[in-house]
PyMOL commands that place a pseudoatom at each C-alpha (Angstrom):
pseudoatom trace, name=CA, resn=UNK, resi=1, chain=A, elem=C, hetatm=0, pos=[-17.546, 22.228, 24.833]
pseudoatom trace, name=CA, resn=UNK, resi=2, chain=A, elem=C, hetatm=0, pos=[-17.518, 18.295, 24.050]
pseudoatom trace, name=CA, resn=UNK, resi=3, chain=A, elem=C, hetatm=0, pos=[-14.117, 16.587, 22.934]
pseudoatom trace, name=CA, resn=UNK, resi=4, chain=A, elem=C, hetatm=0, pos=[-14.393, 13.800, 21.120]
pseudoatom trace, name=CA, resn=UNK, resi=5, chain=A, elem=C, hetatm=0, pos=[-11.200, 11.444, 21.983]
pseudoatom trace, name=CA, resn=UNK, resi=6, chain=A, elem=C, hetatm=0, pos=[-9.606, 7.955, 20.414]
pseudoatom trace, name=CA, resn=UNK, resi=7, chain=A, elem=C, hetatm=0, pos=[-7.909, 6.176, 22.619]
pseudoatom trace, name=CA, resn=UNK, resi=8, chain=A, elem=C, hetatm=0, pos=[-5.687, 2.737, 21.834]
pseudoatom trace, name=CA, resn=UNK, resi=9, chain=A, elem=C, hetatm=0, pos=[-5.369, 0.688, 24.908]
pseudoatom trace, name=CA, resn=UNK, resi=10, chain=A, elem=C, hetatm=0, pos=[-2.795, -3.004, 24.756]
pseudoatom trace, name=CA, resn=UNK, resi=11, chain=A, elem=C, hetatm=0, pos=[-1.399, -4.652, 27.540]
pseudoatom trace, name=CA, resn=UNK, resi=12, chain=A, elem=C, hetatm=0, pos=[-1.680, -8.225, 28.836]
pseudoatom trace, name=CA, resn=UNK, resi=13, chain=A, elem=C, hetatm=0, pos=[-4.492, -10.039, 29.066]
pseudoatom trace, name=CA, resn=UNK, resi=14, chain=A, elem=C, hetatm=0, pos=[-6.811, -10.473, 31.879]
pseudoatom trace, name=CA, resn=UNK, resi=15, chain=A, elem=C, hetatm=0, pos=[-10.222, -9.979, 33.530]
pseudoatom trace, name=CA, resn=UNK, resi=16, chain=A, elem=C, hetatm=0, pos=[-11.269, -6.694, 34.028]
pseudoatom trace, name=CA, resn=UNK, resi=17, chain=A, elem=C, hetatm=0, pos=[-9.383, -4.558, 31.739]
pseudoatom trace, name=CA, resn=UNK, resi=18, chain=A, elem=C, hetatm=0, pos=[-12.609, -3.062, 30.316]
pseudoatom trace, name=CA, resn=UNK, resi=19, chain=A, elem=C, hetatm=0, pos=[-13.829, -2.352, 33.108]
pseudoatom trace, name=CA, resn=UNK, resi=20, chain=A, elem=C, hetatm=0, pos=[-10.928, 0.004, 34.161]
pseudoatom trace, name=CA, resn=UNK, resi=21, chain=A, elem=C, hetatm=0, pos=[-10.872, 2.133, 31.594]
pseudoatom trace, name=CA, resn=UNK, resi=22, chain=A, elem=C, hetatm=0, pos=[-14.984, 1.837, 31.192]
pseudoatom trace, name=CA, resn=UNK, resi=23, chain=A, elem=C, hetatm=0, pos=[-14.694, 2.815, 34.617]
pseudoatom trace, name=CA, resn=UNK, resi=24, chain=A, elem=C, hetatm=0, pos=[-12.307, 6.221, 34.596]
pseudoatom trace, name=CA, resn=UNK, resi=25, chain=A, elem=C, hetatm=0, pos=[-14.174, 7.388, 31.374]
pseudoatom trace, name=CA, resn=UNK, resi=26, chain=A, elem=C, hetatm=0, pos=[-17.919, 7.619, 33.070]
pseudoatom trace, name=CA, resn=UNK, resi=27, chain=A, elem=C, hetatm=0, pos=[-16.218, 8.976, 36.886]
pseudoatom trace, name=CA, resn=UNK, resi=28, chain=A, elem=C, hetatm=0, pos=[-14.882, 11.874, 34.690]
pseudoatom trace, name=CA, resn=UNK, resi=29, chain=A, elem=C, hetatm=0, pos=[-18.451, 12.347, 32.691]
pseudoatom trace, name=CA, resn=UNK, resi=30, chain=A, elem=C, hetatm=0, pos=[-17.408, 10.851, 29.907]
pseudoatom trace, name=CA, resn=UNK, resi=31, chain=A, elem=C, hetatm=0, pos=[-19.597, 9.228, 27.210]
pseudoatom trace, name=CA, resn=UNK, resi=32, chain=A, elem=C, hetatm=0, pos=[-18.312, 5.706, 25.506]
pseudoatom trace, name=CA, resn=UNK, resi=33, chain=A, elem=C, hetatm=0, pos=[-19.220, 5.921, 21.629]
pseudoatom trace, name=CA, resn=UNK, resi=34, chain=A, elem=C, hetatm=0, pos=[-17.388, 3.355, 20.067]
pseudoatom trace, name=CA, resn=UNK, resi=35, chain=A, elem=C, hetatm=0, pos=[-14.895, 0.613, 19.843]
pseudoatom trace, name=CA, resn=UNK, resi=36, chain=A, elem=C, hetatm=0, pos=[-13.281, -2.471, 18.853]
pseudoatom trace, name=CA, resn=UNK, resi=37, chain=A, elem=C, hetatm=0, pos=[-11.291, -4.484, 21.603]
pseudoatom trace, name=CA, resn=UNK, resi=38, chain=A, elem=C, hetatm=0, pos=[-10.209, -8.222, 21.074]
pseudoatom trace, name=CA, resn=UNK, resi=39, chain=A, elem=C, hetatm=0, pos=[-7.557, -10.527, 22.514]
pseudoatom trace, name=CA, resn=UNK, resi=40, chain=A, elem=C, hetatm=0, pos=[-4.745, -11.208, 20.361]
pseudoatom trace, name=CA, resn=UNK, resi=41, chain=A, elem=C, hetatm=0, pos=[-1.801, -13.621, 20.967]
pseudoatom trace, name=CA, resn=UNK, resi=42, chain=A, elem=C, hetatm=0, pos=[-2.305, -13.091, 24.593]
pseudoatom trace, name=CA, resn=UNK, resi=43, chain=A, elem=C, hetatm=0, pos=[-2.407, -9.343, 25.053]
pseudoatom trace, name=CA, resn=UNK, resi=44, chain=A, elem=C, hetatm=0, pos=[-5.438, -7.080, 25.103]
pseudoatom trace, name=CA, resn=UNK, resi=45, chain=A, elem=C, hetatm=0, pos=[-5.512, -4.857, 22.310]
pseudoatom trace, name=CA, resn=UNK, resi=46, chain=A, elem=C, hetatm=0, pos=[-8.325, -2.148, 21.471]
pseudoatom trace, name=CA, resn=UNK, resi=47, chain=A, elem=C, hetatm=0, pos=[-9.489, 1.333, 20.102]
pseudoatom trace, name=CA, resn=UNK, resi=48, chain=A, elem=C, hetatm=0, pos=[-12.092, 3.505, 21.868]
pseudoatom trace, name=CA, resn=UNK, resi=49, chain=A, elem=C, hetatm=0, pos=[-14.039, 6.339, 20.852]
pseudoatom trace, name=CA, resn=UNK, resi=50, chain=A, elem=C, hetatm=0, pos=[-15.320, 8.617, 23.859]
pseudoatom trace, name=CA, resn=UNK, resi=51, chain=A, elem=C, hetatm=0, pos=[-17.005, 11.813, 24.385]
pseudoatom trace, name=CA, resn=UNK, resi=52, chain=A, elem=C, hetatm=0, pos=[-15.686, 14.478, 27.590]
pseudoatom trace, name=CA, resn=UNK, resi=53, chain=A, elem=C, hetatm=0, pos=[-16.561, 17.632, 28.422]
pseudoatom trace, name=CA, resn=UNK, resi=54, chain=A, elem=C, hetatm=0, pos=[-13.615, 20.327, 27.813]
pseudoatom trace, name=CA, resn=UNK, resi=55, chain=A, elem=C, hetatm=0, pos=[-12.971, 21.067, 31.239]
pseudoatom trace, name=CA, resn=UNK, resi=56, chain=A, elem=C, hetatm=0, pos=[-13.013, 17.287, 32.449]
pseudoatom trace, name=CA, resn=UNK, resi=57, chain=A, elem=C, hetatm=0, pos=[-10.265, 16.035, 29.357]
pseudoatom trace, name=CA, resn=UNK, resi=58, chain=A, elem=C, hetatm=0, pos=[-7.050, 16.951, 31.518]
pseudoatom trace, name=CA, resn=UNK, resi=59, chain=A, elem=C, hetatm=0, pos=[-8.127, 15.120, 34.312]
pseudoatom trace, name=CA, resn=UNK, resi=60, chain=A, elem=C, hetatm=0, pos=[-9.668, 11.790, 32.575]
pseudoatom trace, name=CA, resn=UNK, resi=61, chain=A, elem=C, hetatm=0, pos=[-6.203, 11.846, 30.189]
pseudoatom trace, name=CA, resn=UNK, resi=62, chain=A, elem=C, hetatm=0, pos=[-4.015, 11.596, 33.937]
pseudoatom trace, name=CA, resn=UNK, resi=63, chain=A, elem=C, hetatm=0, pos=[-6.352, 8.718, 34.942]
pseudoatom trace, name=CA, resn=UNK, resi=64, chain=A, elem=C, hetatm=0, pos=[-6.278, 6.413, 31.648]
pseudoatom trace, name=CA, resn=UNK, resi=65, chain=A, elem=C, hetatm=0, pos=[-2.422, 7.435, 31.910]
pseudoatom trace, name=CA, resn=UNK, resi=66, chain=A, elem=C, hetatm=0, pos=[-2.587, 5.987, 35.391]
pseudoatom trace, name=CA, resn=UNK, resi=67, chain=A, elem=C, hetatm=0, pos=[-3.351, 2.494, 34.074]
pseudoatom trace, name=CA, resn=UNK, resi=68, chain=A, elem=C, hetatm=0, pos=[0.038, 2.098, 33.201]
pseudoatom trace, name=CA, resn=UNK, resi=69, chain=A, elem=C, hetatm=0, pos=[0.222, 0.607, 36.794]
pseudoatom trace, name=CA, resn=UNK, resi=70, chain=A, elem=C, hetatm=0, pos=[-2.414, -1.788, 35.807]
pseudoatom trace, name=CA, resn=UNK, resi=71, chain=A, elem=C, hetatm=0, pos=[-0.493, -3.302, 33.170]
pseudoatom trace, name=CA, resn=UNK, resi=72, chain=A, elem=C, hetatm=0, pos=[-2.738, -1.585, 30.385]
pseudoatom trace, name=CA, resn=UNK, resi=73, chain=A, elem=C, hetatm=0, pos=[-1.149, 1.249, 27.985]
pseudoatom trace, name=CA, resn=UNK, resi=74, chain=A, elem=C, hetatm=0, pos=[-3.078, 3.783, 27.126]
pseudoatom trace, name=CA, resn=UNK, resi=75, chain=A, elem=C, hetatm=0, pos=[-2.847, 6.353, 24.282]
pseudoatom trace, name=CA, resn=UNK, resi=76, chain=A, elem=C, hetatm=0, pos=[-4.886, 9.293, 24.000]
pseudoatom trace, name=CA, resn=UNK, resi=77, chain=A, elem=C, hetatm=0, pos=[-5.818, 11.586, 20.493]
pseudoatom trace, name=CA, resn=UNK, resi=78, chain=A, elem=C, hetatm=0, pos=[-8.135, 14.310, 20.315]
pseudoatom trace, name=CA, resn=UNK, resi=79, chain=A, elem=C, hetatm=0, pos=[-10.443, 13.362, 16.783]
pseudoatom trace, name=CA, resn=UNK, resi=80, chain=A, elem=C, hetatm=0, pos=[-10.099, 16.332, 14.478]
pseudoatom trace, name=CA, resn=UNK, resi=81, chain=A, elem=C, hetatm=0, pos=[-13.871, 17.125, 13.125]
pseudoatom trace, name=CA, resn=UNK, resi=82, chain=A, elem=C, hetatm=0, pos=[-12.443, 17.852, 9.673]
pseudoatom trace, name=CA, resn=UNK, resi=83, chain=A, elem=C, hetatm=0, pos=[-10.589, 14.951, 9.106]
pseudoatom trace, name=CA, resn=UNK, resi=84, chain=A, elem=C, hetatm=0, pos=[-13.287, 12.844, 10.697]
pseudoatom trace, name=CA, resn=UNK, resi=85, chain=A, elem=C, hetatm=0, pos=[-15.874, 13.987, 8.460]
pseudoatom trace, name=CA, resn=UNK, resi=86, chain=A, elem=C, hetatm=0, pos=[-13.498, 14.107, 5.123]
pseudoatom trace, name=CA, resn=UNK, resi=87, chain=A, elem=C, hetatm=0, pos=[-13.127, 10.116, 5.722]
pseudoatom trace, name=CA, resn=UNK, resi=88, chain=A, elem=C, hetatm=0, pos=[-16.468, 9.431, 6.517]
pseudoatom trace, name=CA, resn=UNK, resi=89, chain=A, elem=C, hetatm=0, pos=[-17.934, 11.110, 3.154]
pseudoatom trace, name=CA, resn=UNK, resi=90, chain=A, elem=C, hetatm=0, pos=[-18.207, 9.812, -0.517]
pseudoatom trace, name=CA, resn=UNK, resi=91, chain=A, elem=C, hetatm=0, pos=[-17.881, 7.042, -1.574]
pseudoatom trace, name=CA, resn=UNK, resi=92, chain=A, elem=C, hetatm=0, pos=[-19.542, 3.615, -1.552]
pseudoatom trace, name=CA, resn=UNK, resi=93, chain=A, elem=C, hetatm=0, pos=[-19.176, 0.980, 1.292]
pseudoatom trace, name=CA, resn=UNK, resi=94, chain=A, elem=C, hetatm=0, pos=[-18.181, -2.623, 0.229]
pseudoatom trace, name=CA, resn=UNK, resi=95, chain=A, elem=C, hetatm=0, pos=[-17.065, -6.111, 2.334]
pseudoatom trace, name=CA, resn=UNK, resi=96, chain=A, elem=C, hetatm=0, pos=[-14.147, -7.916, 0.773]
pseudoatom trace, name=CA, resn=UNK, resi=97, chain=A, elem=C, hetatm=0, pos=[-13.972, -11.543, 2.316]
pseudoatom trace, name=CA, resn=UNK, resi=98, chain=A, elem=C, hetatm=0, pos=[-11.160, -13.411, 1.381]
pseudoatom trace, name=CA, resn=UNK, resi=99, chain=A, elem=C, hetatm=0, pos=[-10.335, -17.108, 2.305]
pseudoatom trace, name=CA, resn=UNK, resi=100, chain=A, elem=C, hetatm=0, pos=[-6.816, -19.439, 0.895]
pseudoatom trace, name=CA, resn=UNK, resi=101, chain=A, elem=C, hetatm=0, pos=[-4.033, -21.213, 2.637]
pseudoatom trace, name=CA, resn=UNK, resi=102, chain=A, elem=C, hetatm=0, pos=[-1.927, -19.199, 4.884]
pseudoatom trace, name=CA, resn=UNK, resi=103, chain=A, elem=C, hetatm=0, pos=[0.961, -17.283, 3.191]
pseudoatom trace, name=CA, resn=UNK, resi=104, chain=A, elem=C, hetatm=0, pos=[3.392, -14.628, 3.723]
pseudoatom trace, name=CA, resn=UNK, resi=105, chain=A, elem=C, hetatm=0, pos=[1.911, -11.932, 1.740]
pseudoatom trace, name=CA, resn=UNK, resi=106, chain=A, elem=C, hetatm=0, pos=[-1.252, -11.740, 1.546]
pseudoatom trace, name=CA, resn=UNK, resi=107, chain=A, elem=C, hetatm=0, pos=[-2.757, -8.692, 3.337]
pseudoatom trace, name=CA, resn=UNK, resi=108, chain=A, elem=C, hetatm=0, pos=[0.124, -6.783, 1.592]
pseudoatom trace, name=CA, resn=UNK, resi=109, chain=A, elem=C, hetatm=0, pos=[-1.474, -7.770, -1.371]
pseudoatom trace, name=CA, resn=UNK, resi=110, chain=A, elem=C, hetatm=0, pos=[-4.375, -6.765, -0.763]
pseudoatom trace, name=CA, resn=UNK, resi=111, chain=A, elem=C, hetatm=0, pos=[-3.669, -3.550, 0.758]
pseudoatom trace, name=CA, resn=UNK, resi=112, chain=A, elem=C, hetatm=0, pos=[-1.235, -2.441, -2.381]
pseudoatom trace, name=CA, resn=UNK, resi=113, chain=A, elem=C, hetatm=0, pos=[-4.715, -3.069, -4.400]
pseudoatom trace, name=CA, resn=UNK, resi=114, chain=A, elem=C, hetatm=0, pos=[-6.584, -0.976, -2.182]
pseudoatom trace, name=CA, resn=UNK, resi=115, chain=A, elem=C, hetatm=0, pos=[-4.033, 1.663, -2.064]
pseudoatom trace, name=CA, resn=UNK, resi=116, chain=A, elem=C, hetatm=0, pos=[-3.600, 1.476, -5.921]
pseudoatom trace, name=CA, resn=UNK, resi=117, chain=A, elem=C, hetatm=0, pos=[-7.110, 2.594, -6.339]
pseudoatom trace, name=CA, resn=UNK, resi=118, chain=A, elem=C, hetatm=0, pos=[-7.556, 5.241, -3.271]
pseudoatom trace, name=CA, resn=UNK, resi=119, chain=A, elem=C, hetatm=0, pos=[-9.966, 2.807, -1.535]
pseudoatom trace, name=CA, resn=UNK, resi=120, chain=A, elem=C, hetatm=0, pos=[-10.011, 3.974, 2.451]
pseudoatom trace, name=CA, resn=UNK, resi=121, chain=A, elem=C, hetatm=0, pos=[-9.928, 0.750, 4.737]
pseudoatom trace, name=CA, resn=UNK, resi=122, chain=A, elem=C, hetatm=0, pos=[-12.844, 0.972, 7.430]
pseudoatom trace, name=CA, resn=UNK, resi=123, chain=A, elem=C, hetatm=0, pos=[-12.222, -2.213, 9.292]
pseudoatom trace, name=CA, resn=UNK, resi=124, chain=A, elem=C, hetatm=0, pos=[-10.158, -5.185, 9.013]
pseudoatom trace, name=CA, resn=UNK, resi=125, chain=A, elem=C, hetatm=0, pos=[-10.278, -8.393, 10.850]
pseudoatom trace, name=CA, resn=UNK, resi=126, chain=A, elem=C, hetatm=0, pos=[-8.251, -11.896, 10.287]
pseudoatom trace, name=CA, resn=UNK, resi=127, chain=A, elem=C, hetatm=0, pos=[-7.881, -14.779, 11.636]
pseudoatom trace, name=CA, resn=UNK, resi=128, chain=A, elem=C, hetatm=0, pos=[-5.648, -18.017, 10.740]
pseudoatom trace, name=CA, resn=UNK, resi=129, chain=A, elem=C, hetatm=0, pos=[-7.742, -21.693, 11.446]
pseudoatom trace, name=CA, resn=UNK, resi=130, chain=A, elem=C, hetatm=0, pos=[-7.108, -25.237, 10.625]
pseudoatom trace, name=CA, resn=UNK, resi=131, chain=A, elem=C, hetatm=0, pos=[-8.898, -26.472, 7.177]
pseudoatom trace, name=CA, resn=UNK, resi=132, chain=A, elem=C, hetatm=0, pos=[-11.170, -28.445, 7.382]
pseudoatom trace, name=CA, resn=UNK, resi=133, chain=A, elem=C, hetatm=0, pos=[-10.100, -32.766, 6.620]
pseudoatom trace, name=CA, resn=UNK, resi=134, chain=A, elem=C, hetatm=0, pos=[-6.272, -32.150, 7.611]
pseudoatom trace, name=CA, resn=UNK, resi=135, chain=A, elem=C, hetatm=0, pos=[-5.679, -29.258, 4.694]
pseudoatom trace, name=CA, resn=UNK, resi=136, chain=A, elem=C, hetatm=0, pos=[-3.776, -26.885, 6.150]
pseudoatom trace, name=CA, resn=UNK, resi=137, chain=A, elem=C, hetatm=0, pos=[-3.918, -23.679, 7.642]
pseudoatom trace, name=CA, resn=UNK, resi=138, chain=A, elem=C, hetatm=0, pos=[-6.609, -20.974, 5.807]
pseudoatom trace, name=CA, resn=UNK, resi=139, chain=A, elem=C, hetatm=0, pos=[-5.932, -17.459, 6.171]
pseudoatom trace, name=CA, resn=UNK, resi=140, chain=A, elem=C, hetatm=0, pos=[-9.387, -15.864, 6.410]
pseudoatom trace, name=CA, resn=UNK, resi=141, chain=A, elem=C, hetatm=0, pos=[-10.386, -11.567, 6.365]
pseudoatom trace, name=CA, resn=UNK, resi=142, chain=A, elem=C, hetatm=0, pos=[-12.936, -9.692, 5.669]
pseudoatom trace, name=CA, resn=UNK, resi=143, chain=A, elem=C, hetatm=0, pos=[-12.341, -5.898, 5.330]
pseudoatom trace, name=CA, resn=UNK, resi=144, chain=A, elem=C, hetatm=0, pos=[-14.920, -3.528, 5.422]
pseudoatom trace, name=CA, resn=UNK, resi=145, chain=A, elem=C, hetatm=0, pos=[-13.767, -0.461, 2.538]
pseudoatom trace, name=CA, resn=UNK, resi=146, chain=A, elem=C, hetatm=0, pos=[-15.428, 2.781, 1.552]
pseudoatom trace, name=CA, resn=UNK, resi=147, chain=A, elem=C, hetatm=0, pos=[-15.006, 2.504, -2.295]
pseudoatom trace, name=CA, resn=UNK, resi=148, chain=A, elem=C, hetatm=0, pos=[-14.510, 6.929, -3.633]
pseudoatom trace, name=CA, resn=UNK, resi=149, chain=A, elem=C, hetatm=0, pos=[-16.824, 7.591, -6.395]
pseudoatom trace, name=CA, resn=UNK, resi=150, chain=A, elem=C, hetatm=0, pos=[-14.239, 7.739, -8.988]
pseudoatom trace, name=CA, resn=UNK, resi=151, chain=A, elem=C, hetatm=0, pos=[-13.168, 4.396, -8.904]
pseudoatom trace, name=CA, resn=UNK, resi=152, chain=A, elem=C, hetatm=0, pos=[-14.360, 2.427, -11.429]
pseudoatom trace, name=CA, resn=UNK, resi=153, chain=A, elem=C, hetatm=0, pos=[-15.758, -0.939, -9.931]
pseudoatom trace, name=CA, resn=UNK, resi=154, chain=A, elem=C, hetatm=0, pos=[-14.761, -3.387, -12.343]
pseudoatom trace, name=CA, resn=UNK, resi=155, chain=A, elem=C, hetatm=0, pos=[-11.087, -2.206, -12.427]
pseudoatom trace, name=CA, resn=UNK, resi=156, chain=A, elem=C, hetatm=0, pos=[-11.126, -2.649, -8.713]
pseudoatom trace, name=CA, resn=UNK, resi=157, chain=A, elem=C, hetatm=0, pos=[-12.538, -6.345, -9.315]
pseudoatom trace, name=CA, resn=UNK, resi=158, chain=A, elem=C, hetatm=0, pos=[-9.772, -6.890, -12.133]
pseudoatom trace, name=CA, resn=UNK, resi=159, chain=A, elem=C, hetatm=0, pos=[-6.874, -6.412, -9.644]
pseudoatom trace, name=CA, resn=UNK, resi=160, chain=A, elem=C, hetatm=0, pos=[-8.304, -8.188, -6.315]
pseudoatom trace, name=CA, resn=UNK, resi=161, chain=A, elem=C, hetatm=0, pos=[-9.142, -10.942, -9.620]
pseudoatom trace, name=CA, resn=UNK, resi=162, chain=A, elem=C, hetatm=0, pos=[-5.484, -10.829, -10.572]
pseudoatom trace, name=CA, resn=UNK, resi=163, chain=A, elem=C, hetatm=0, pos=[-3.830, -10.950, -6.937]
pseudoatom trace, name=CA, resn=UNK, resi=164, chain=A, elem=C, hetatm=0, pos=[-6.328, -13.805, -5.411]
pseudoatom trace, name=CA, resn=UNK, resi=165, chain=A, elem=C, hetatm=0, pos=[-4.968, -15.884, -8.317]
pseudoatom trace, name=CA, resn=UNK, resi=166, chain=A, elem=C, hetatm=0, pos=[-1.601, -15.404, -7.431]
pseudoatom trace, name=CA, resn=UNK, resi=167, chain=A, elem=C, hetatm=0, pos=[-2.100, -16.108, -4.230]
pseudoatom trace, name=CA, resn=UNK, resi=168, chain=A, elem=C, hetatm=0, pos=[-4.216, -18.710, -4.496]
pseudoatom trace, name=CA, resn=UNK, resi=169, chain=A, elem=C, hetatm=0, pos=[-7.098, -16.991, -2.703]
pseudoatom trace, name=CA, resn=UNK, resi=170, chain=A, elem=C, hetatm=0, pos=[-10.816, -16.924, -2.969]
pseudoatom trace, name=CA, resn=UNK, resi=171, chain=A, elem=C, hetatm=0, pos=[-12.367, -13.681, -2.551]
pseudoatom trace, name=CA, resn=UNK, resi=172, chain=A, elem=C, hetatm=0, pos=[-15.914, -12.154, -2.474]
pseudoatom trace, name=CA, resn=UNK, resi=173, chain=A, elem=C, hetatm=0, pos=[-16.409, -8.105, -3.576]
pseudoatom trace, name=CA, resn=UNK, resi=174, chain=A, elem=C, hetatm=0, pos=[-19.595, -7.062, -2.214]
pseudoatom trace, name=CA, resn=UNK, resi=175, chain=A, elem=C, hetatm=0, pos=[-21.448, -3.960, -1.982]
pseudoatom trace, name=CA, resn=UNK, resi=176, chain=A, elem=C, hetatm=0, pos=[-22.425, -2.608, 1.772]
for i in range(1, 176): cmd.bond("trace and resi %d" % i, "trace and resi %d" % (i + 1))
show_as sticks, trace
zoom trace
C-alpha cells in the first residue's frame, strides 16, 4: 500500500539541504509530489509532500529523523485521505494581493476576515521591501484562498474593503 506523507523540514541555511532529504526519500522508493521550501531570515524552512510504499515508511521516517545531525529538523505526518479530500472540495479558488506600508497587524487582519467567512487559506506568501523614491517599507502578500460556495462574494469584498482602509492597504480580490 502507498502512504502519502507531509513532512516540515527548518534548520539553518546552507547548500545542500535539499538534496539530503531529496536524497533519503528516493534511496527508500519514495516519490516527491509536492512542496514549498524558501529561505527565511537565515534558516531553511519548507513543507514536502511524498509518496512511500507501506513497508519502506519506518525506515525512510529513521533516516529524515537522522538529519537532525545535519542541522535540518525534520517532522513527519501521515496525510489522512479524508481530510485531504474534504479541503480540497467546493468551493471557488481566488488570489488576494495586498500591498501598504508595513504595520503591525495586518495579516491578522486579514486572516480574522477570512476566518469570519469560512474561507480555507491555500497558500500564503509575504514579503517586506523598500518603496520605491525613499517611502518606506511596503508590506506585500498574496494569498491563494478556496472561497466555500455559501459565501456570498460581495460580503467577502465588503470586509477585505473595510479592513484595507483601516489599514491603509491596497488590495486586489480575484477569481482563480
Amino acid at each position: 500500500m502507498i502512504e502519502t506523507l507531509a513532512m516540515t523540514l527548518i534548520g539553518a541555511d546552507r547548500p545542500g539541504l535539499v538534496e539530503l532529504v531529496a536524497k533519503r526519500v528516493a534511496d527508500h522508493g519514495g516519490n516527491w509530489l509536492e512542496s514549498r521550501m524558501c529561505r527565511l531570515g537565515g534558516r531553511f524552512a519548507g513543507i514536502v509532500r511524498v509518496e512511500v510504499a507501506g513497508e519502506h515508511r519506518s525506515a525512510l521516517e529513521a533516516a529524515l529523523a537522522g538529519l537532525g545531525a545535519e542541522g535540518l529538523s525534520v517532522v513527519v505526518q501521515a496525510e489522512q485521505p479524508a481530510i485531504a479530500s474534504a479541503a480540497a472540495a467546493g468551493g471557488r479558488l481566488a488570489v488576494v494581493e495586498l500591498v501598504g506600508h508595513d504595520r503591525p497587524g495586518i495579516v491578522r487582519a486579514v486572516a480574522a476576515v477570512f476566518a469570519r467567512h469560512g474561507v480555507n487559506v491555500e497558500e500564503f506568501s509575504s514579503a517586506r521591501e523598500g518603496a520605491p523614491m525613499g517611502g518606506g517599507i511596503l508590506f506585500q502578500a498574496r494569498v491563494s484562498i478556496r472561497v466555500p460556495a455559501i459565501v456570498h462574494p460581495p460580503s467577502l469584498r465588503a470586509d477585505l474593503e473595510r479592513i484595507a482602509a483601516d489599514l491603509m492597504v491596497d488590495f486586489n480580490l480575484r477569481e482563480g
